[in-house]
C-alpha positions in Angstrom: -51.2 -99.7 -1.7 -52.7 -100.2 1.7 -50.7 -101.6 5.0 -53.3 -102.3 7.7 -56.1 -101.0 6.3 -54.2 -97.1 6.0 -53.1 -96.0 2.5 -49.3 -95.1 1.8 -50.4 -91.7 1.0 -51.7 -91.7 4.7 -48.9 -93.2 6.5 -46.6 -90.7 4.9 -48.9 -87.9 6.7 -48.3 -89.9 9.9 -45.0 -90.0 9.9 -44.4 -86.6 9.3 -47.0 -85.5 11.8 -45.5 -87.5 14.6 -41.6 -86.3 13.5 -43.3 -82.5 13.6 -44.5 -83.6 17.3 -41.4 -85.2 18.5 -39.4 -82.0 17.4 -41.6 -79.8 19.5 -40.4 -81.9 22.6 -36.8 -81.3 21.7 -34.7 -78.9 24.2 -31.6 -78.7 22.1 -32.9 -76.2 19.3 -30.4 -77.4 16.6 -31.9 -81.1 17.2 -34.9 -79.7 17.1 -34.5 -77.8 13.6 -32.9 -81.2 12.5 -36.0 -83.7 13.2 -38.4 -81.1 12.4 -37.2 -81.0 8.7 -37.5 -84.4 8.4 -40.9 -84.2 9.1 -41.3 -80.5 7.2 -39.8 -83.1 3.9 -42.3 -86.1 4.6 -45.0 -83.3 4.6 -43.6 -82.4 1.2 -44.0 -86.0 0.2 -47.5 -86.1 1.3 -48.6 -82.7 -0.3 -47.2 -84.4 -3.8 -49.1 -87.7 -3.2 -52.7 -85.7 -1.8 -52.4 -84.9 -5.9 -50.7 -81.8 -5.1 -51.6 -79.9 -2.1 -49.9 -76.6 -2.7 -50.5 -75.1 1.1 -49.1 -78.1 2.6 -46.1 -77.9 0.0 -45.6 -74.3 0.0 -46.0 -74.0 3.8 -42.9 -76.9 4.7 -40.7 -75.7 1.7 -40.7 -72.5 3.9 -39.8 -74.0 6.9 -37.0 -76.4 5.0 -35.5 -73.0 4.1 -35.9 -71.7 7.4 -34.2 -74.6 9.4 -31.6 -74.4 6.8 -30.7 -71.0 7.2 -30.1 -71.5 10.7 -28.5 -74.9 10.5 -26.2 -74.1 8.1 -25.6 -70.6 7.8 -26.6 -68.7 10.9 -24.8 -71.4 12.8 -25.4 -70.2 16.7 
């Protein structure tokens, strides 16, 4: 499936690129954990639809787990 010209698969890398950028521009750090999992799960996504990219999978699992931990358990 192609919108514009730029496969799903590609758009999903997109988005999660530009939510990894507009975290980084956060002050507030737990707004900044917050958006950058969003983008750490679309980069999940677009490991799974690159037919299984493992770095790019293993790589934001670990950061999910990361912003977890200090969203949720080692609330500051």
């Amino acid at each position: 499936m192609e919108i514009l010209g730029v496969s799903l698969t590609e758009w999903v890398g997109y988005a999660a690129m530009l939510a990894l950028l507009i975290s980084f521009m956060m002050k507030d750090v737990r707004k900044l954990r917050l958006i950058n999992s969003i983008g750490a799960i679309l980069f999940v996504v677009y490991g799974f639809m690159l037919a299984i990219s493992w770095p790019i999978i293993i790589t934001n699992v670990a950061i999910l787990c990361i912003n977890f931990y200090y969203l949720f358990v080692k609330k500051n």
